[in-house]
Steps between C-alpha positions, in 0.01 A plus 500: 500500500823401682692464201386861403649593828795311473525756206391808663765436815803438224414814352513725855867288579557661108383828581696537885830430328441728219476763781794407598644535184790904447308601160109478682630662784642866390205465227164674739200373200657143490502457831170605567327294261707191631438604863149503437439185324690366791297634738140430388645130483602485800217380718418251265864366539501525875167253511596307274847390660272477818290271320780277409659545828155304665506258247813388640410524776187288431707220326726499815210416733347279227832297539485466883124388472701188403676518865540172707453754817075522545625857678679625208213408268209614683706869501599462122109432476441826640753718338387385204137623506601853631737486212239382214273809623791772463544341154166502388498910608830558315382332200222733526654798543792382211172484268362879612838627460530317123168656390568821229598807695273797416731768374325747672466353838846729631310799331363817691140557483253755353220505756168638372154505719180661350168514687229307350167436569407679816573865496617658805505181634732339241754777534521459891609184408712528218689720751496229732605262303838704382579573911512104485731447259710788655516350805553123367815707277653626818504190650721391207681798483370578180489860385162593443444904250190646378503573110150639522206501686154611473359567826119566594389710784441251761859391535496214245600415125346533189852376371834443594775393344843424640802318494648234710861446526702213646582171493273218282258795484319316270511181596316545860231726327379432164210255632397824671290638135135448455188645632523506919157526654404620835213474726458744788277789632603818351561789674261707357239225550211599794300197508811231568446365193778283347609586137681326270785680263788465282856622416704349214884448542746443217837413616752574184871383460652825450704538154839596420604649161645137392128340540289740300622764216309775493562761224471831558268572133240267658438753762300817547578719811263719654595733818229697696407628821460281779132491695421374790680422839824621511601835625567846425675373144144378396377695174828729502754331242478218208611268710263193439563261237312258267688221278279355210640200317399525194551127400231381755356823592573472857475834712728521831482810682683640817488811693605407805822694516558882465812402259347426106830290462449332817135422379594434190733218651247355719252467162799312289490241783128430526519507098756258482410282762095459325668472180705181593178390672341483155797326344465245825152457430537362130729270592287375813161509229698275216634263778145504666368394177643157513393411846158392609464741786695747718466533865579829655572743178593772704259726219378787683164410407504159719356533856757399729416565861266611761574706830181450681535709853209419663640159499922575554474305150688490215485280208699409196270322303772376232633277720232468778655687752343630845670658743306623776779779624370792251621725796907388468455471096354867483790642688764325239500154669499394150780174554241231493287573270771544249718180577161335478453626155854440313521145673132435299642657195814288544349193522231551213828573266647189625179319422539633179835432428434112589213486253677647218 
């Protein structure tokens, strides 16, 4: 490992002075591919030259251990077991930051909710589900637009599908897919009863034309008249659309808009975005294939959590979670829950990496 970043730390001195360098600089595309392997090295380099920086400094008390002066020594003594802790957590964070990089972890996201199991009760939640990842955006100063939406007449979602725009996107929120399950009295519910429902979440790195080609004889466009919600443009123009891809036969539609181009738009995004999802999923399947299990899939088909309200509880139940703040979490208080998850993930691909 350390000779690997011996490597990796020659290679960012390489890349600094080539930034340096007349020819890179007047030349926009070189820079910016040199800029950027330089900078998604550069935390790496920091630690490690940290790293080495308290191995010297471990060596140095190491060397005074050896002092005739009891004073000296019993201070070196100390020193050096604050110093062998920070080491052993910079080694550890050297090895997160060496694991494989998921492309798609700067990505934006395609965020789709549907109402399962549960009726009016599902959609309630479904719509409170995409108020908490609103909120959670805003505290990250993440843009957060509709694409489409299907809403019901109580206030909630049959489906909704947005995107989220920002920094690392991706990376905070693609543990959020799977089935989420809550347990609460409904509103409509006389007796008190508690009833237990389900939305399903699919969290989607959104595509750009470079990571999915998709050819304009493999699709068939349909426009129509929007129903529904939606204002005194409702059933007056052509404006909805509906983009079949022919290949795999999937249908996205949006009407969302009063603009057909607009809409249009908003469907070439979704379509992309579950296309590259399909491509994704391949890959995951063949390298699934050669591993004896896989914990936390992210498959939309996997339970993943519980908001119980009677008891303020949630659970994750992929890594065990329970947090008995449902209240905070519910309102976008989402911080713990999802450090909790990506330091599990973490470690389980640094498990893996040691066994392979």
């Amino acid at each position: 490992m350390f000779d690997k970043l011996q490597e990796i730390e020659e290679r960012f001195e390489e890349l600094t002075q080539k930034l340096g360098e007349p020819d890179i600089a007047v030349n926009p595309d070189a820079f910016r591919v040199i800029n950027k392997e330089r900078s998604d090295l550069e935390e790496l380099v920091e630690t490690w030259r940290f790293y080495k920086e308290l191995d010297q400094k471990a060596k140095d008390a190491t060397l005074l251990m050896e002092d005739d002066d009891e004073d000296m020594r019993m201070l070196a003594k100390e020193e050096l077991a604050e110093l062998h802790k920070e080491l052993s957590a910079t080694e550890k964070k050297l090895k997160q930051l060496l694991l494989p990089k998921d492309p798609n972890d700067g990505k934006n996201i395609l965020l789709e909710i549907r109402a399962g199991t549960g009726g009016n009760e599902a959609a309630l939640f479904a719509g409170d589900l995409f108020r908490m990842y609103s909120r959670f955006a805003e505290t990250k100063r993440w843009k957060v637009e509709t694409l489409s939406s299907s809403p019901n007449e109580i206030g909630g979602y049959k489906e909704i599908v947005a995107t989220i725009s920002g920094k690392d996107v991706y990376s905070h929120l693609k543990y959020e897919s799977g089935v989420h399950r809550v347990q609460r009295v409904p509103v409509t519910e006389s007796q008190g009863r508690i009833h237990t429902s389900a939305s399903t979440v699919a969290v989607l790195p959104e595509a750009e034309d470079a990571d999915i080609e998709v050819r304009d004889e493999d699709l068939r466009i349909d426009v129509y008249r929007s129903s529904g919600a939606g204002g005194q443009h409702v059933n007056t123009s052509d404006s909805a659309v509906r983009i079949t891809h022919l290949p795999t036969n999937l249908v996205v539609t949006c009407q969302d808009e009063r603009s057909q181009i607009k809409n249009k738009s908003k469907a070439m995004k979704i379509l992309r975005a579950k296309l590259l999802e399909i491509e994704q999923q391949k890959v995951q399947q063949e390298q699934a294939d050669n591993r004896k299990a896989q914990v936390g899939t992210g498959d939309r088909s996997e339970r993943v959590r519980t908001y119980n309200f009677p008891q303020g509880r949630l659970t994750d139940h992929r890594i065990g979670l329970t947090l008995y703040k449902l209240d905070e979490i519910i309102e976008g208080n989402l911080e713990d829950v999802i450090t909790s998850l990506r330091t599990y993930f973490q470690a389980e691909a640094l498990k893996a990496g040691s066994e392979n």
